[in-house]
C-alpha positions in Angstrom: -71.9 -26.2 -23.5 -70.5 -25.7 -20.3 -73.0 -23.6 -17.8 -71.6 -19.9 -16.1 -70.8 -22.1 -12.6 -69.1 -24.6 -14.1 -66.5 -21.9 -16.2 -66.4 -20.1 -12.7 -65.2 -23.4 -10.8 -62.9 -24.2 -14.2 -61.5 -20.8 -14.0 -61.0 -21.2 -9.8 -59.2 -24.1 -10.1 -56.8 -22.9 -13.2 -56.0 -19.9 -11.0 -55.3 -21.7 -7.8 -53.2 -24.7 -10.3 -50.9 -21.5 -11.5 -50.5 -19.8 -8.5 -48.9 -23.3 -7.1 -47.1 -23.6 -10.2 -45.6 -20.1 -9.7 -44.9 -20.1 -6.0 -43.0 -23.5 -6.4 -41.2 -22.5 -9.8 -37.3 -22.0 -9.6 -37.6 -19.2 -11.9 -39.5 -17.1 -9.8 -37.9 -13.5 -8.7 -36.5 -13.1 -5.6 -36.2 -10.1 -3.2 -32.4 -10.9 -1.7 -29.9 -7.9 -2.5 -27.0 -9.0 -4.9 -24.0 -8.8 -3.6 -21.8 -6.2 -6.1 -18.2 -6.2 -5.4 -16.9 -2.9 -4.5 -13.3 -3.3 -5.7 -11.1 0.6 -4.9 -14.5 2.1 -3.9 -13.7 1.9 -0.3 -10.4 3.8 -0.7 -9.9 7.1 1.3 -6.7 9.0 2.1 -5.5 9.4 5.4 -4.8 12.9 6.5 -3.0 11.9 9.5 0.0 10.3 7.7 0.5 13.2 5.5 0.3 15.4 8.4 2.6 13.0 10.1 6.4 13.1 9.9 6.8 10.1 7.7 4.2 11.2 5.0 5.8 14.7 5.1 9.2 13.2 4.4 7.9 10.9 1.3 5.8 14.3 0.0 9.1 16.2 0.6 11.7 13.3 -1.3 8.9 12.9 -4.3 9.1 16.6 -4.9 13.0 16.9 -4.9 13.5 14.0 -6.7 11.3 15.5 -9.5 12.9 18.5 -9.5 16.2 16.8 -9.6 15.1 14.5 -12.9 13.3 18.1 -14.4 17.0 19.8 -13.8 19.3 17.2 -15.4 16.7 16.4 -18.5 16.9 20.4 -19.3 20.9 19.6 -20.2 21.1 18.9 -24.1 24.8 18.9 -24.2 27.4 16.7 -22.0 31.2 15.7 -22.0 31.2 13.2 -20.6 28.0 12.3 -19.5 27.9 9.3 -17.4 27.9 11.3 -14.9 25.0 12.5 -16.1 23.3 9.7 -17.0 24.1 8.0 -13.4 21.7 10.9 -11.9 19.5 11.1 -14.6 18.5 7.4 -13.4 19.0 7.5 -9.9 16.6 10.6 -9.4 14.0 8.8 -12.0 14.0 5.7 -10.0 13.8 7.4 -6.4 10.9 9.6 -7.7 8.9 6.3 -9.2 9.3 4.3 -5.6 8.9 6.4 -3.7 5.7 8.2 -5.4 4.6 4.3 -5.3 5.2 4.3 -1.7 3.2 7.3 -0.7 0.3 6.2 -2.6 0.3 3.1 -1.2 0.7 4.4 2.7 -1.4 7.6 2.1 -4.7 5.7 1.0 -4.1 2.6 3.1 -3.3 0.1 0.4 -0.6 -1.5 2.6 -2.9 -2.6 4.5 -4.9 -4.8 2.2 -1.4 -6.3 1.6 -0.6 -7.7 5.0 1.9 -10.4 3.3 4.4 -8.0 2.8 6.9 -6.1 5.6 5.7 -2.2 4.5 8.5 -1.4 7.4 11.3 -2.8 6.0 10.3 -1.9 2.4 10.4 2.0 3.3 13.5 1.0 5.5 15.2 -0.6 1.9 13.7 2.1 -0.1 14.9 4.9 1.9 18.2 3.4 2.3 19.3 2.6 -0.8 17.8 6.2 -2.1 20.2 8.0 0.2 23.1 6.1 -0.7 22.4 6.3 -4.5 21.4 9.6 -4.7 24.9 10.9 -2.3 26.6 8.9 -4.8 25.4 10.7 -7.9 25.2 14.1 -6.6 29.2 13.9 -5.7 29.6 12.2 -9.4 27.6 14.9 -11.1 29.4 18.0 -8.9 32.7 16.5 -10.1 32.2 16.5 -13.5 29.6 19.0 -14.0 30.5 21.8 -16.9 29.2 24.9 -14.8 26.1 25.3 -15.6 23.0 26.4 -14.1 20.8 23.6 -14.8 24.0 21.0 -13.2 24.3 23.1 -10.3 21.0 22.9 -9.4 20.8 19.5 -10.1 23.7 18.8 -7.8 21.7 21.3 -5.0 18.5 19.2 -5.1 20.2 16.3 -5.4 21.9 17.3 -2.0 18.6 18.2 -0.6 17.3 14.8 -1.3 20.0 13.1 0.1 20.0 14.7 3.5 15.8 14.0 4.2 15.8 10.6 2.3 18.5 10.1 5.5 16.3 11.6 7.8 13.3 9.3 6.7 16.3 6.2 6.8 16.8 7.0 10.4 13.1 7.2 11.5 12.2 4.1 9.2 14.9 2.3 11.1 13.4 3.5 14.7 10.3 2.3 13.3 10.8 -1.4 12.1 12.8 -1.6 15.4 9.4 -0.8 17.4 7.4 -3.0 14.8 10.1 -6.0 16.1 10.0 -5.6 19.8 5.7 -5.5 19.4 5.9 -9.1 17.3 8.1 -10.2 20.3 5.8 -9.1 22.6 2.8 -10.6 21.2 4.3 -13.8 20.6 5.2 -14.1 24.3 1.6 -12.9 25.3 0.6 -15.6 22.8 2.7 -18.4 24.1 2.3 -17.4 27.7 -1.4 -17.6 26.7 -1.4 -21.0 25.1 0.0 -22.3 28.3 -2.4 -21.2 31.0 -4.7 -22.5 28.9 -3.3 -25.8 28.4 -2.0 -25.9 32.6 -6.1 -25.2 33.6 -7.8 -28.2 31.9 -8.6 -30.9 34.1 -8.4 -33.3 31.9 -4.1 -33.0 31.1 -3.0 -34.2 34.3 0.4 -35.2 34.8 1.6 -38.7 35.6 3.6 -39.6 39.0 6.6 -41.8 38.6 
C-alpha cells in the first residue's frame, strides 16, 4: 500500500494534469458577450417629420382617404356603379400607399433602404394620387344618385385631391433640392479627386 505522501504527491500531480487539461480544452466556457441581433428594436418615430409639413400632409391624405373609402363602402345600392367602383378603388389604394409611406418616413425605415429614391417615390405617389383621386371625385359627382353618403364621398374626395396636390408641389421642390445636392457633391468629389491626383510628386507630366 501506498504511504499518506505518496497519495498527497499522486493527488498533486492529478490536479495540476486536469487543470492543464482544462485550461487547454476547446470546450471550455468563455466570457466574450454574444452578439444578439437586434432586428426592429432600434426603431423610434420621429416627431419632427410629423410635426413637419410633409408628415402633416401624409397624416392629413391617410385620414381623408379613409374617410372617403368608409363613405362610398356605406352605399349598398348603385345604378350604375362604376362610378362607384372607380372611387371605391382609388381611395383604397391611396389610403394603403400612402399609410405605407408614412410609416416608412415617420420611424426612419427609408433610411435603412438607401437603394431606393424615397424622393421620387412620394413625388410618384403623390402625383398619381391627385390625378386619380380628381378623376374619380368628378366621375362619382356625375353620376352620383343624391345621397348623403355619395355627397360626402365626393366632398372628401375633393379634400384629398387639393392636399395630395399640395404635398405634389412640395415633393417636387424637394427632389429638385435632393438633385442640385448630388450635383454638388459630385463636383466637390471630382474637384477632390483631382487635387489629389495634381499634388503627388510622383505623376509628373512629360515634355514633348
Amino acid at each position: 500500500m501506498r504511504s499518506g505522501e505518496e497519495l498527497d504527491g499522486f493527488e498533486g500531480e492529478a490536479s495540476s494534469t486536469s487543470m492543464i487539461s482544462g485550461a487547454s480544452s476547446p470546450y471550455q466556457p468563455t466570457t466574450e458577450p454574444v452578439s444578439q441581433r437586434r432586428g426592429l428594436a432600434g426603431l423610434r418615430c420621429d416627431p419632427d417629420y410629423l410635426r413637419g409639413a410633409l408628415g402633416c400632409l401624409k397624416v392629413a391624405q391617410v385620414i381623408l382617404a379613409l374617410i372617403a373609402f368608409i363613405c362610398i363602402e356605406t352605399i349598398m345600392e348603385c345604378s350604375p356603379c362604376e362610378g362607384l367602383y372607380f372611387f371605391e378603388f382609388v381611395s383604397c389604394s391611396a389610403f394603403v400607399v400612402t399609410g405605407v409611406l408614412l410609416i416608412l418616413f415617420s420611424l426612419n425605415l427609408h433610411m435603412r433602404i438607401p437603394q431606393i429614391n424615397w424622393n421620387l417615390t412620394d413625388l410618384v405617389n403623390t402625383g398619381l394620387s391627385t390625378f386619380f383621386f380628381f378623376i374619380a371625385s368628378i366621375v362619382l359627382a356625375a353620376l352620383n344618385h343624391k345621397s348623403g353618403a355619395e355627397i360626402a364621398a365626393v366632398i372628401f374626395g375633393f379634400l384629398a385631391t387639393a392636399v395630395y396636390a399640395v404635398n405634389t408641389f412640395l415633393a417636387v421642390q424637394k427632389w429638385r433640392v435632393s438633385i442640385h445636392q448630388q450635383s454638388a457633391n459630385d463636383y466637390i468629389r471630382a474637384r477632390t479627386e483631382s487635387r489629389d491626383v495634381d499634388g503627388r510628386p510622383e505623376i509628373q507630366r512629360l515634355d514633348t
